[in-house]
LOKOL-6375 format. One record per residue (C-alpha): residue number from 1; residue in one letter; x, y, z. Coordinates in steps of 0.5 Angstrom, whole numbers. Example, Ala and Ser with C-alpha at 12.3 -4.5 7.8 and 13.67 -1.06 7.14 Angstrom:
! LOKOL-6375
<senu><num>1</num><residu>A</residu><u>25</u><v>-9</v><w>16</w></senu>
<senu><num>2</num><residu>S</residu><u>27</u><v>-2</v><w>14</w></senu>
! end
This chain:
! LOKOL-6375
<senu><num>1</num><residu>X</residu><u>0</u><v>0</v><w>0</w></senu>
<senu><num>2</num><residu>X</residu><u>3</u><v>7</v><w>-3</w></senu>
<senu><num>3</num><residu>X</residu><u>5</u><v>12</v><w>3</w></senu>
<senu><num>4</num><residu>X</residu><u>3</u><v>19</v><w>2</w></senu>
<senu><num>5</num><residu>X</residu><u>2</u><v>25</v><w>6</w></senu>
<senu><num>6</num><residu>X</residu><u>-3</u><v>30</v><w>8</w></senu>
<senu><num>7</num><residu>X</residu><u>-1</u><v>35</v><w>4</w></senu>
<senu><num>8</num><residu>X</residu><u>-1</u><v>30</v><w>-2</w></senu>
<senu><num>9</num><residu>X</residu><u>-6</u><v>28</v><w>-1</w></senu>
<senu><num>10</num><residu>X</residu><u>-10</u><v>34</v><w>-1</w></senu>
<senu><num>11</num><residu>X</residu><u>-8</u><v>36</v><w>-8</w></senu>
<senu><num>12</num><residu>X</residu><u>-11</u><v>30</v><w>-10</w></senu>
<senu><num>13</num><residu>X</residu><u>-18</u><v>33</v><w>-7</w></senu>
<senu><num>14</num><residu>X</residu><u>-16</u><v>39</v><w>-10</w></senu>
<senu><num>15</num><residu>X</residu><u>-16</u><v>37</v><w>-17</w></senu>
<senu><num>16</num><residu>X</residu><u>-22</u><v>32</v><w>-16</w></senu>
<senu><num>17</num><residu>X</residu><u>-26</u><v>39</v><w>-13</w></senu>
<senu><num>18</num><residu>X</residu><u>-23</u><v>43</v><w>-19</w></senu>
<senu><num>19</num><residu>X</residu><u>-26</u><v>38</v><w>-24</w></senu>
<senu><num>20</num><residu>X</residu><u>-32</u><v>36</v><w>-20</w></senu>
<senu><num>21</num><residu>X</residu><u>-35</u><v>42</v><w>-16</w></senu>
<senu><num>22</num><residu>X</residu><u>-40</u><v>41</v><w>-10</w></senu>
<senu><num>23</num><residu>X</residu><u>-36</u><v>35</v><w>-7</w></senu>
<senu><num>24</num><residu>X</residu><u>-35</u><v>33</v><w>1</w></senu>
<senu><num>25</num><residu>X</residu><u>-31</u><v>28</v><w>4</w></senu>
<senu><num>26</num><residu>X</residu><u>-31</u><v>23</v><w>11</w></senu>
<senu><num>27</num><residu>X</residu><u>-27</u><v>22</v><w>16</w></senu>
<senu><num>28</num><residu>X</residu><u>-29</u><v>16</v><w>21</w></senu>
<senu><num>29</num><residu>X</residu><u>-27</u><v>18</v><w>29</w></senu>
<senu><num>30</num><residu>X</residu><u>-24</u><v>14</v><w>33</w></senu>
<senu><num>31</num><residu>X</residu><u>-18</u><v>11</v><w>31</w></senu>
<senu><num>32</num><residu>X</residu><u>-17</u><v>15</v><w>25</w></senu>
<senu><num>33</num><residu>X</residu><u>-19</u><v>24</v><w>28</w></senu>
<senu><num>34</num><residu>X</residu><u>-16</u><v>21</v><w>35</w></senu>
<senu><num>35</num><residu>X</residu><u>-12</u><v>16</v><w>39</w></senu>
<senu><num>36</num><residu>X</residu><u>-18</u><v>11</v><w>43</w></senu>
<senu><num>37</num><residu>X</residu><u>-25</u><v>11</v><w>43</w></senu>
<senu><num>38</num><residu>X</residu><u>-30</u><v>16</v><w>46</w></senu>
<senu><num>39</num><residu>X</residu><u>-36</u><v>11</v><w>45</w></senu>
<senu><num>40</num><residu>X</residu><u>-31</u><v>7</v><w>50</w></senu>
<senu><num>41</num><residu>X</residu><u>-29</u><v>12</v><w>54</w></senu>
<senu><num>42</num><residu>X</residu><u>-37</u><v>14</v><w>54</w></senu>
<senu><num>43</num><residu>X</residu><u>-39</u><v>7</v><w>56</w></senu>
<senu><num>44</num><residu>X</residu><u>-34</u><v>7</v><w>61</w></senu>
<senu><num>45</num><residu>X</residu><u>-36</u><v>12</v><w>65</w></senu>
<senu><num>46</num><residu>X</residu><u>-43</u><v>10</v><w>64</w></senu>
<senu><num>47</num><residu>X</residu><u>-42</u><v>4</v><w>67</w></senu>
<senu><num>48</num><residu>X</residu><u>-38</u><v>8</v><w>72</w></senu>
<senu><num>49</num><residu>X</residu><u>-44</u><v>13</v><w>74</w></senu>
<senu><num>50</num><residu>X</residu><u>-49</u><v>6</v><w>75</w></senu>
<senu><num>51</num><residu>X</residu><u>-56</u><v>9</v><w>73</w></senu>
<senu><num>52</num><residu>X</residu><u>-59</u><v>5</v><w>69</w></senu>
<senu><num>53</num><residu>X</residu><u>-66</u><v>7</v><w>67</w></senu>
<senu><num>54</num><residu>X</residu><u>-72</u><v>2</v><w>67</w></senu>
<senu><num>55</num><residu>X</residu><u>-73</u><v>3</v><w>59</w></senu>
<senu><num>56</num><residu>X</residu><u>-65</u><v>2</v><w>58</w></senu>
<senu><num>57</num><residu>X</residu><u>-66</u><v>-5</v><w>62</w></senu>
<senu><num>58</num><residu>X</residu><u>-71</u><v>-7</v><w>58</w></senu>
<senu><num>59</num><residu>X</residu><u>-68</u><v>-6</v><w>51</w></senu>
<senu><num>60</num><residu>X</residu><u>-62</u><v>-9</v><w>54</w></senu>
<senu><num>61</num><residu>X</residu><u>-65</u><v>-16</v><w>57</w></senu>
<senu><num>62</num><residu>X</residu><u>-69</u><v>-17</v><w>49</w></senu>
<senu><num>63</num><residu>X</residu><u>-61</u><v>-16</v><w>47</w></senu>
<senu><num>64</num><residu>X</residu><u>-59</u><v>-21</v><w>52</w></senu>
<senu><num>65</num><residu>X</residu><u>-65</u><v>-26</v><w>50</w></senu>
<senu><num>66</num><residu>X</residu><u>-64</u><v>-24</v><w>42</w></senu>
<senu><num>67</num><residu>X</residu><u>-58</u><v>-27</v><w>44</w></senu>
<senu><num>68</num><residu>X</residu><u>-59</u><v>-33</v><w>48</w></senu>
<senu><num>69</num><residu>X</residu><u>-55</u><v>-30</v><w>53</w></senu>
<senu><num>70</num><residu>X</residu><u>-55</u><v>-30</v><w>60</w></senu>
<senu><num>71</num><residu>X</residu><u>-55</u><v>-23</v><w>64</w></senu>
<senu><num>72</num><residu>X</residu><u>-57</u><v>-21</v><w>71</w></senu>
<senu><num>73</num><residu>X</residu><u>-64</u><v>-17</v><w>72</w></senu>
<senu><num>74</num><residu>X</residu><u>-62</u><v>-11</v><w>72</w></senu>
<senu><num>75</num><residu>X</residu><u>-57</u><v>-6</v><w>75</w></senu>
<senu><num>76</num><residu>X</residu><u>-50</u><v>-4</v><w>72</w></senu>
<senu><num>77</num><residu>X</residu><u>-48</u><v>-12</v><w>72</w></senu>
<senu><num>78</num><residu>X</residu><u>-53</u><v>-12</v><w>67</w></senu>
<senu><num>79</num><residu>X</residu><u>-50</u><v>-8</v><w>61</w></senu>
<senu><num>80</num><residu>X</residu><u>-43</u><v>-10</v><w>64</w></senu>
<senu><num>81</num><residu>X</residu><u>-45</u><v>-17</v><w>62</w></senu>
<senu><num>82</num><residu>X</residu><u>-48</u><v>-16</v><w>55</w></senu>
<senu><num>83</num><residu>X</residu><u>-42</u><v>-11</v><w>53</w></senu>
<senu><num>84</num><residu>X</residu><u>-37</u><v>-18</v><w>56</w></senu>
<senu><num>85</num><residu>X</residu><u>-41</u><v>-23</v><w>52</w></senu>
<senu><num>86</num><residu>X</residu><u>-40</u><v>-18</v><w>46</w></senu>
<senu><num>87</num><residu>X</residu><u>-33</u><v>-19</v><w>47</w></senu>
<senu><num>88</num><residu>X</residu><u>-33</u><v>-26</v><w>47</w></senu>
<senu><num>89</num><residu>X</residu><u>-37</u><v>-26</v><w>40</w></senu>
<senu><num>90</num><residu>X</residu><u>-43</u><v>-28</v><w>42</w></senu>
<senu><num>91</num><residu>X</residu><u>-47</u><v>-21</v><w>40</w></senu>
<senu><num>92</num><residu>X</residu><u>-44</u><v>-18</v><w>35</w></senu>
<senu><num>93</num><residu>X</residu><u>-41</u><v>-12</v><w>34</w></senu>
<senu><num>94</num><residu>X</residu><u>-47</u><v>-7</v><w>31</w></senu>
<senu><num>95</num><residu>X</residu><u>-51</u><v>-10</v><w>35</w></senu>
<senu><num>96</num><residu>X</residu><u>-46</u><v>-8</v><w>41</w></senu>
<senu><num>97</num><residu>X</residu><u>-45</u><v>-1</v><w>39</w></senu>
<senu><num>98</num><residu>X</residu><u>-53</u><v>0</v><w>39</w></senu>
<senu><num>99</num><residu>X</residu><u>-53</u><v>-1</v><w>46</w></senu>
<senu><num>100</num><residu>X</residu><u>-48</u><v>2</v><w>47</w></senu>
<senu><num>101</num><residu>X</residu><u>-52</u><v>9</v><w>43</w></senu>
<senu><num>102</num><residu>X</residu><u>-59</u><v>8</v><w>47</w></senu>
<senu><num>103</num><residu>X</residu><u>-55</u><v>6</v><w>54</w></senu>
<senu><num>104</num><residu>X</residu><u>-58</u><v>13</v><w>57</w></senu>
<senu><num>105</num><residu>X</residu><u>-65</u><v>12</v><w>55</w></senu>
<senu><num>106</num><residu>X</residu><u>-69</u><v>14</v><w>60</w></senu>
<senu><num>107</num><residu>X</residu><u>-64</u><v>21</v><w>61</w></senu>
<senu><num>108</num><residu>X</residu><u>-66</u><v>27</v><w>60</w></senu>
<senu><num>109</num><residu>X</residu><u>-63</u><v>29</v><w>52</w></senu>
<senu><num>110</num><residu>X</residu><u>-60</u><v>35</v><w>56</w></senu>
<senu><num>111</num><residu>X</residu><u>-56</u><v>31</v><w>61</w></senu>
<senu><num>112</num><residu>X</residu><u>-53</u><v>26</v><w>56</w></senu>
<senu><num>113</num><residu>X</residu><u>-51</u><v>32</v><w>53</w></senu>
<senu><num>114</num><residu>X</residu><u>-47</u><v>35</v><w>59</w></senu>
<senu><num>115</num><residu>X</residu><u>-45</u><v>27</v><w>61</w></senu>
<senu><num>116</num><residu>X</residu><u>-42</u><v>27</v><w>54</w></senu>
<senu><num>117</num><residu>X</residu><u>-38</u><v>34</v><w>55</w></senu>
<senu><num>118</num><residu>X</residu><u>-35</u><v>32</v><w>62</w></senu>
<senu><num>119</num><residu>X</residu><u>-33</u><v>24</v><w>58</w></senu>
<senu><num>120</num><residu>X</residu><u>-29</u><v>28</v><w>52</w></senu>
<senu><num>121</num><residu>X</residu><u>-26</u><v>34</v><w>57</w></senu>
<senu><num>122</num><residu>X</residu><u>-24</u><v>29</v><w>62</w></senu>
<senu><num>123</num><residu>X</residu><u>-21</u><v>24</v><w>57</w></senu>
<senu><num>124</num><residu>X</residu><u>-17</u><v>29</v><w>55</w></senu>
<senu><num>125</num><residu>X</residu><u>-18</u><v>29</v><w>47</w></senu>
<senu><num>126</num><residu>X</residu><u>-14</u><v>34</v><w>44</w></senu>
<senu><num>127</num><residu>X</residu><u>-8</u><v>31</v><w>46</w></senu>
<senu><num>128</num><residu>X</residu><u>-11</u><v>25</v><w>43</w></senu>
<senu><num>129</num><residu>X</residu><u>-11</u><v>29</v><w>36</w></senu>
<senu><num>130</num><residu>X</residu><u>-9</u><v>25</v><w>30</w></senu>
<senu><num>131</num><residu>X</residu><u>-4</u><v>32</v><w>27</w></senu>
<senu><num>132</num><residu>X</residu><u>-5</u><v>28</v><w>20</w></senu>
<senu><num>133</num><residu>X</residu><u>-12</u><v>28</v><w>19</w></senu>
<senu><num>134</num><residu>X</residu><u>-12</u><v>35</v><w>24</w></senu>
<senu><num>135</num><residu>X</residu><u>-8</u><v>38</v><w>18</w></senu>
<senu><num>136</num><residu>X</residu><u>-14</u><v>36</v><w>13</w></senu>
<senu><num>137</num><residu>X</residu><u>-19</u><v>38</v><w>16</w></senu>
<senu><num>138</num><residu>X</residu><u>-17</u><v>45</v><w>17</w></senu>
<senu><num>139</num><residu>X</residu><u>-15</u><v>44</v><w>10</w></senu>
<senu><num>140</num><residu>X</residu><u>-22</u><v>42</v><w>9</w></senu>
<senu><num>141</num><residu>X</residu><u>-25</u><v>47</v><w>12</w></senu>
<senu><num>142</num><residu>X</residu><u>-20</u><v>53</v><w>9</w></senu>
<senu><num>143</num><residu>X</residu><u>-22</u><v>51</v><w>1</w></senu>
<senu><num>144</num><residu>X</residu><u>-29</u><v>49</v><w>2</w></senu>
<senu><num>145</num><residu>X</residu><u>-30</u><v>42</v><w>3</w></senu>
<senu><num>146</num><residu>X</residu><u>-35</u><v>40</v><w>6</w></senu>
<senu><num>147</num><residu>X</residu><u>-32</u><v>35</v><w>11</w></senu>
<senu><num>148</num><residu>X</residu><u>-37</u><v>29</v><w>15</w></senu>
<senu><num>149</num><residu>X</residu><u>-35</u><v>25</v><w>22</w></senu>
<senu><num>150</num><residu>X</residu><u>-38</u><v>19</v><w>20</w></senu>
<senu><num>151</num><residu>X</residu><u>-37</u><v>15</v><w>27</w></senu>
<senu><num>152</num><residu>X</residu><u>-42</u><v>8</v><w>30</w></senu>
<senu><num>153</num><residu>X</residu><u>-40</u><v>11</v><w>37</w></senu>
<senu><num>154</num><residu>X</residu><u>-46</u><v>15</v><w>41</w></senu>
<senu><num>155</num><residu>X</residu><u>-47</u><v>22</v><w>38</w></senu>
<senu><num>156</num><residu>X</residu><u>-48</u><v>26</v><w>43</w></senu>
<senu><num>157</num><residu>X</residu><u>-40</u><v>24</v><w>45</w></senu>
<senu><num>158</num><residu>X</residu><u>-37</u><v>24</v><w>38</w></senu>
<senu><num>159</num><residu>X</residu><u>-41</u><v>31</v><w>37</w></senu>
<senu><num>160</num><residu>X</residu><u>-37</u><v>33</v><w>43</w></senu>
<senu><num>161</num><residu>X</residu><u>-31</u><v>31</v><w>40</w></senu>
<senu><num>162</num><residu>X</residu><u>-31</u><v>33</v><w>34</w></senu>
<senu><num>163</num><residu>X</residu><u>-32</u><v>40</v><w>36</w></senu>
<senu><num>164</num><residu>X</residu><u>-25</u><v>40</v><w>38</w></senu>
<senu><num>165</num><residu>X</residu><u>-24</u><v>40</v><w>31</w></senu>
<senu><num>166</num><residu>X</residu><u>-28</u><v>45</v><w>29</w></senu>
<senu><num>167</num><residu>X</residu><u>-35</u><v>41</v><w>26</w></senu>
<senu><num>168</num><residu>X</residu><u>-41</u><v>42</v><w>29</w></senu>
<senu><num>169</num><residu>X</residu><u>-46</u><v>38</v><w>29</w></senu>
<senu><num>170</num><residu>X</residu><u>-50</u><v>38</v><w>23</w></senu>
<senu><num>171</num><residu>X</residu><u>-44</u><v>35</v><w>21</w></senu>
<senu><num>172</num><residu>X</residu><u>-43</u><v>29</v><w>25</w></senu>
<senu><num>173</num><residu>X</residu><u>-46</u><v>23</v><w>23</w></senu>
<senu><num>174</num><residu>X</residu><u>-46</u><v>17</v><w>28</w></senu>
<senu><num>175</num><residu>X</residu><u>-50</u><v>12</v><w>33</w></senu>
<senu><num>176</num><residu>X</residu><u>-57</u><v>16</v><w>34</w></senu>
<senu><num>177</num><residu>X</residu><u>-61</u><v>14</v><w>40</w></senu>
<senu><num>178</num><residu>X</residu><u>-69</u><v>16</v><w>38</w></senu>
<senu><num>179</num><residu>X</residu><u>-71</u><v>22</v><w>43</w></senu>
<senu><num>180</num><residu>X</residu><u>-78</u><v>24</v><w>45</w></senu>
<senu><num>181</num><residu>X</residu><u>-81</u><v>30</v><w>50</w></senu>
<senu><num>182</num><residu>X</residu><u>-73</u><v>31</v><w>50</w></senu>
<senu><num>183</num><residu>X</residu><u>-71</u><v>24</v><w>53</w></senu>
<senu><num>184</num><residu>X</residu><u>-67</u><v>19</v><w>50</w></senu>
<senu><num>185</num><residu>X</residu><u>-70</u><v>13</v><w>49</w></senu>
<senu><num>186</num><residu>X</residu><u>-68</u><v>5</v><w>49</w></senu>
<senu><num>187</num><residu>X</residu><u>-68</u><v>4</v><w>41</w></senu>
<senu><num>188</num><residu>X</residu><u>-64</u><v>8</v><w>35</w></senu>
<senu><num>189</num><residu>X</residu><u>-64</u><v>10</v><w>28</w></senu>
<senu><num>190</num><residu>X</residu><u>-62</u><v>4</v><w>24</w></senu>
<senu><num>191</num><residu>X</residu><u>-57</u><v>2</v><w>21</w></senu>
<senu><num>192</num><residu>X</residu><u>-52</u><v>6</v><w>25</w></senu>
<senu><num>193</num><residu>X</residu><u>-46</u><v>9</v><w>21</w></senu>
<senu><num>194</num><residu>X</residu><u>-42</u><v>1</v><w>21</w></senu>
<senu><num>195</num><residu>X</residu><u>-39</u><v>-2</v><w>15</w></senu>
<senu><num>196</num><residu>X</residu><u>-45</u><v>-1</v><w>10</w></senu>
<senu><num>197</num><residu>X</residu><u>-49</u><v>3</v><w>15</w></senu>
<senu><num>198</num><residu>X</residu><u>-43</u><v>8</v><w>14</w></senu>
<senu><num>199</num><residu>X</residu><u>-45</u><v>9</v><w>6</w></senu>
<senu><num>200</num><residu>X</residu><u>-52</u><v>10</v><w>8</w></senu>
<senu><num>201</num><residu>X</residu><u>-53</u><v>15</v><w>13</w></senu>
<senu><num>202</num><residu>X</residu><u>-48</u><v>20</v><w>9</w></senu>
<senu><num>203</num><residu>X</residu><u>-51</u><v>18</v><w>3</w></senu>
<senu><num>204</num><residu>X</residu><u>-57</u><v>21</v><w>5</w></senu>
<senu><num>205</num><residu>X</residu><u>-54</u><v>27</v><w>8</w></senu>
<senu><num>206</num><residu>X</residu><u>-49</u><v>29</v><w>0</w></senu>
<senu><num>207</num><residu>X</residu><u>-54</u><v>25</v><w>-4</w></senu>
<senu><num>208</num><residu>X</residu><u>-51</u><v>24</v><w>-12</w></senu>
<senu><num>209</num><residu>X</residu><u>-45</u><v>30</v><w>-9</w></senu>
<senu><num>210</num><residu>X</residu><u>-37</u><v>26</v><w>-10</w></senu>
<senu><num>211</num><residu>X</residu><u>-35</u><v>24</v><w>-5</w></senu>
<senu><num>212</num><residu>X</residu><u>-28</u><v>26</v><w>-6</w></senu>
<senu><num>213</num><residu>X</residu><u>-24</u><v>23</v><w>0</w></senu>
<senu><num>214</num><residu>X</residu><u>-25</u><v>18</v><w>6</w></senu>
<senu><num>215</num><residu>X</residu><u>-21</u><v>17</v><w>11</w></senu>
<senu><num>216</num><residu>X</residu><u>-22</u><v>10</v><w>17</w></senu>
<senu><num>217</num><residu>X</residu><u>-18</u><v>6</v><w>21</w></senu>
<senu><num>218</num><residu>X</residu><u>-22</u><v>-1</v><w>21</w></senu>
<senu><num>219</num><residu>X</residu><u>-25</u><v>-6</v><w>17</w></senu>
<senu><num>220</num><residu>X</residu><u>-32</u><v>-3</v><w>19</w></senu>
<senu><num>221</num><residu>X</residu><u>-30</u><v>3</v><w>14</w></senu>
<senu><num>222</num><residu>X</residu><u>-28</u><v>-2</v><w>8</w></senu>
<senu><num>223</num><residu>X</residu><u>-35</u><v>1</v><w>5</w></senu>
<senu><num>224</num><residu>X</residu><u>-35</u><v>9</v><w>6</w></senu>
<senu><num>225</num><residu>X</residu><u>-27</u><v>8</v><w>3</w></senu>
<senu><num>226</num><residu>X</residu><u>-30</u><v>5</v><w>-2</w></senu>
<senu><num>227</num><residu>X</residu><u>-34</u><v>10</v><w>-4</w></senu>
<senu><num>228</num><residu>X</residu><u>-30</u><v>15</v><w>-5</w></senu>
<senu><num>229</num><residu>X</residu><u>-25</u><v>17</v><w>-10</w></senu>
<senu><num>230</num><residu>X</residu><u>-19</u><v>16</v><w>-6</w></senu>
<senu><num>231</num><residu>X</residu><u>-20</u><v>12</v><w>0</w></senu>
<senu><num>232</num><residu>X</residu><u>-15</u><v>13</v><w>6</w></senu>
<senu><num>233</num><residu>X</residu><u>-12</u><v>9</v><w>12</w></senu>
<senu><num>234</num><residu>X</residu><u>-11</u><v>13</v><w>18</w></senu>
<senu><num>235</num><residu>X</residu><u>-6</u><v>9</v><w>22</w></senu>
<senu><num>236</num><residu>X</residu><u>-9</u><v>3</v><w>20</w></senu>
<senu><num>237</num><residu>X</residu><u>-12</u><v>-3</v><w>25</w></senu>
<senu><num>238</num><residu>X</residu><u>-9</u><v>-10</v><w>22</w></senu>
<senu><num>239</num><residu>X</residu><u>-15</u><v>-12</v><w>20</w></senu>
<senu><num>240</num><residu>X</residu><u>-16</u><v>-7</v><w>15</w></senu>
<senu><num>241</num><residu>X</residu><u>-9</u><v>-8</v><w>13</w></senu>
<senu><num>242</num><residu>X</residu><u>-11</u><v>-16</v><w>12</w></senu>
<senu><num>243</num><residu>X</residu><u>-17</u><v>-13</v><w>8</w></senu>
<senu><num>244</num><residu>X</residu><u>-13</u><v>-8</v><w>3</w></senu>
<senu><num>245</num><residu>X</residu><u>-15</u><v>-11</v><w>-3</w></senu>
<senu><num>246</num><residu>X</residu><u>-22</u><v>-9</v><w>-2</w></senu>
<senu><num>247</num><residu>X</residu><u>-21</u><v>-2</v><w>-3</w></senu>
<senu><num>248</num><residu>X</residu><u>-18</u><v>-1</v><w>-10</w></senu>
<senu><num>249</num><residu>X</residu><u>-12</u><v>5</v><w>-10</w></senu>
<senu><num>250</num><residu>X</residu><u>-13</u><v>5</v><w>-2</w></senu>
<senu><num>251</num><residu>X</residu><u>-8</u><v>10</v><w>1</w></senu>
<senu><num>252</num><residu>X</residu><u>-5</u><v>10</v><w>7</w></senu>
<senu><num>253</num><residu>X</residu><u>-3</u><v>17</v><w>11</w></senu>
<senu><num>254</num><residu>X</residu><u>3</u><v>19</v><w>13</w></senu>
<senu><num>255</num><residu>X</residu><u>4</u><v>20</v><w>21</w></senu>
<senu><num>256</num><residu>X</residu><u>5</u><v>27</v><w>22</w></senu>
! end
């Protein structure tokens, strides 16, 4: 897999623009726009407040029974279970990632919001920032690209997040837990933004625009590195590396 830097590769997004006007381009978060993962961080502390609502129980005992797995009743050993059972390969990995989304129901949506807050200031993210791709996206921001977080953590941390890069959160797609009467519930926008749901979800938001560039970490982002012109690994996990092939021209960015 060719090596190319940023600045590289933001001449390739030029010349793409130039020629086609009108485009975006996509980043993933975890692992690709930062070091770690927030929805960890987010599901951390969560398990660590312990307040977990009678509407988030019921939906993570249908997980559980989906499942066949066995959990407590309820209480915070409850989510702690099905997160270890999703470890050990018995409920997959989306599914995980939606418990983890609706995790808060119950909450007042003004809460999740502060909680999300407290998790990225207290995770000290931007000294997590990846320089490369920090790079792009200012660059992006500078010339006129419309640039997209595409993440399958919980939105109300990825937006958080995000922020530090300078997106605000009409720009921010990931994991979305429905909100009725200002309140979260148990249940999310499906599919959230993983592997085909990444094209999906910003499908929706550029329509036929080109998307000129994507950038992503996993084997979870082959689809939406797929979907652009030039597709980017960003200190690439080995499961993309041993999936390379699947993304025809993958590039892999330059460590600042």
């Amino acid at each position: 897999m060719q090596i190319a830097t940023a600045d590289a590769i933001a001449l390739r997004i030029d010349a793409a623009r130039r020629a086609r006007p009108g485009g975006a381009v996509a980043f993933d978060g975890d692992g690709t726009l930062w070091s770690g993962d927030v929805g960890d961080d987010f599901f951390a502390a969560f398990l660590a407040k312990g307040r977990v609502e009678p509407a988030a129980v019921r939906a993570m005992l249908a997980l559980a029974r989906d499942h066949d797995v066995l959990t407590p009743a309820g209480g915070a050993a409850l989510p702690v279970a099905i997160h270890d059972a999703y470890l050990a390969g018995r409920i997959p990995e989306e599914r995980a990632y939606e418990m983890m989304a609706y995790a808060c129901a119950g909450w007042p949506a003004v809460e999740v919001t502060a909680f999300a807050r407290e998790v990225v200031q207290s995770g000290g993210l931007l000294a997590r920032l990846h320089p490369e791709t920090a790079k792009l996206v200012e660059w992006a921001n500078r010339v006129g690209v419309e640039a997209f977080v595409v993440s399958a953590s919980p939105r109300a941390v990825v937006v958080e997040a995000a922020r530090a890069l300078g997106f605000d959160a009409e720009r921010v797609l990931a994991a979305t837990a429905v909100e009725e009467e200002g309140v979260q519930c148990a249940r999310v926008l499906v599919p959230i933004p993983y592997g085909e749901g990444k094209v999906e979800r910003l499908t929706e938001r550029i329509g036929a625009r080109p998307l000129y560039a994507a950038f992503g970490d996993n084997v979870f982002d082959i689809p939406l590195l797929r979907l652009a012109e030039v597709g980017v690994a960003v200190r690439p996990k080995p499961r993309l590396l041993e999936r390379a092939g699947d993304v025809p021209g993958l590039v892999e960015l330059a460590r600042a």
